[in-house]
C-alpha positions as CSV (number, residue, x, y, z in Angstrom):
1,X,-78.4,26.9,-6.4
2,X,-75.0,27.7,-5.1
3,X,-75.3,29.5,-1.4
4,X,-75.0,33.4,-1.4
5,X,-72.5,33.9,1.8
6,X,-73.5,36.8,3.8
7,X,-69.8,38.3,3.9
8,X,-70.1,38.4,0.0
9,X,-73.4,40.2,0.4
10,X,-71.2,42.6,2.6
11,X,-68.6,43.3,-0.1
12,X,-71.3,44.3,-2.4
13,X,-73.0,46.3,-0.1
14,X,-69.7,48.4,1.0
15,X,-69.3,48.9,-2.6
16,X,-72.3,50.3,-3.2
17,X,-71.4,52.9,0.3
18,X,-68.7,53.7,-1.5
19,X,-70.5,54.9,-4.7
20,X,-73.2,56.7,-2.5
21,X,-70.6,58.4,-0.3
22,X,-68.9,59.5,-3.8
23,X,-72.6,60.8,-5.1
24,X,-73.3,62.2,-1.5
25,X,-70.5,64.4,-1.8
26,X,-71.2,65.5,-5.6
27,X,-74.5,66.3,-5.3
28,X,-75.1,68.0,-2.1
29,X,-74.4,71.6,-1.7
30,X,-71.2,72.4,0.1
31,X,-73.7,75.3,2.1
32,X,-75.7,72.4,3.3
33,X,-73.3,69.7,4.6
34,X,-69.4,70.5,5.5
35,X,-67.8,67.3,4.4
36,X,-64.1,69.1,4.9
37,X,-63.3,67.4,8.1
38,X,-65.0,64.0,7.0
39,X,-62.4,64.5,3.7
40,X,-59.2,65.8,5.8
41,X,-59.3,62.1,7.5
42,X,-59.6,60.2,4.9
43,X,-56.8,62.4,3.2
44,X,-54.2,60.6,0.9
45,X,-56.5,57.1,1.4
46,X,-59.3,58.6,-1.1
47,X,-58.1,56.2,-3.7
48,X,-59.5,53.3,-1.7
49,X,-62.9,54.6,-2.4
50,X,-62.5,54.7,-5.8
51,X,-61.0,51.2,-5.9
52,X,-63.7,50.1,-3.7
53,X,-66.7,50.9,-5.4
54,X,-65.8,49.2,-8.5
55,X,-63.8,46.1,-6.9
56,X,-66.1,45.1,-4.6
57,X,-69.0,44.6,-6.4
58,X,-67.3,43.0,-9.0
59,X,-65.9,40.4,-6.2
60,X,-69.8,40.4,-4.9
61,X,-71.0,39.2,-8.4
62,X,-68.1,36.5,-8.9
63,X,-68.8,35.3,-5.6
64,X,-72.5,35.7,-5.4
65,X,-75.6,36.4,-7.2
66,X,-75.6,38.2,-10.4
67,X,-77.6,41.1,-9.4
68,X,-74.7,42.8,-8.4
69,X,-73.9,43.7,-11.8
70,X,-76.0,46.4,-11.5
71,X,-73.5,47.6,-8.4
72,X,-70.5,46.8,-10.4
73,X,-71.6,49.0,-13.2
74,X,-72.7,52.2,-11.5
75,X,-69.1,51.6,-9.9
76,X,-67.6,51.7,-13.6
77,X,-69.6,54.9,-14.3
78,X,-68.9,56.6,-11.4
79,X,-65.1,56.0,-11.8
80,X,-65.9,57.1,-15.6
81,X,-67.0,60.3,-13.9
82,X,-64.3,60.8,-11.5
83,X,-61.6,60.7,-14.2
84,X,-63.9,62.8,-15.9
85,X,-63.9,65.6,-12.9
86,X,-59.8,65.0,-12.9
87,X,-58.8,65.9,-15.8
């Protein structure tokens, strides 16, 4: 067995943060939670969510064990669905 670094674990894990912060925002009520100043400081770095939720678990499953294809895929769909809410 090849050893699983825990800083690749990490990668894989701030992925899948990324994809639930994307899902957090999509599916809770804007009445509920105010994410407006949480989005103004992110501002024109948004993109770096969407990057890392599907490059970082795709590094996490070169790198490390292969269960983090499941990661790597829920990153593809949700980026499916982003370009889906774009255009």
């Amino acid at each position: 067995m090849r050893p699983h670094p825990r800083r690749i674990t990490l990668l894989g894990w701030l992925g899948v943060g990324c994809i639930a912060f994307y899902w957090l925002i999509m599916l809770t009520p804007t009445k509920a939670v105010n994410f407006g100043p949480a989005l103004d400081v992110i501002g024109p770095f948004g993109w770096l969510i969407l990057l890392g939720m599907v490059v970082l678990p795709i590094v996490a499953v070169w790198r490390g064990s292969r269960w983090w294809l499941a990661g790597a895929a829920a990153g593809v769909i949700t980026f499916v669905d982003v370009l889906r809410r774009i255009h």
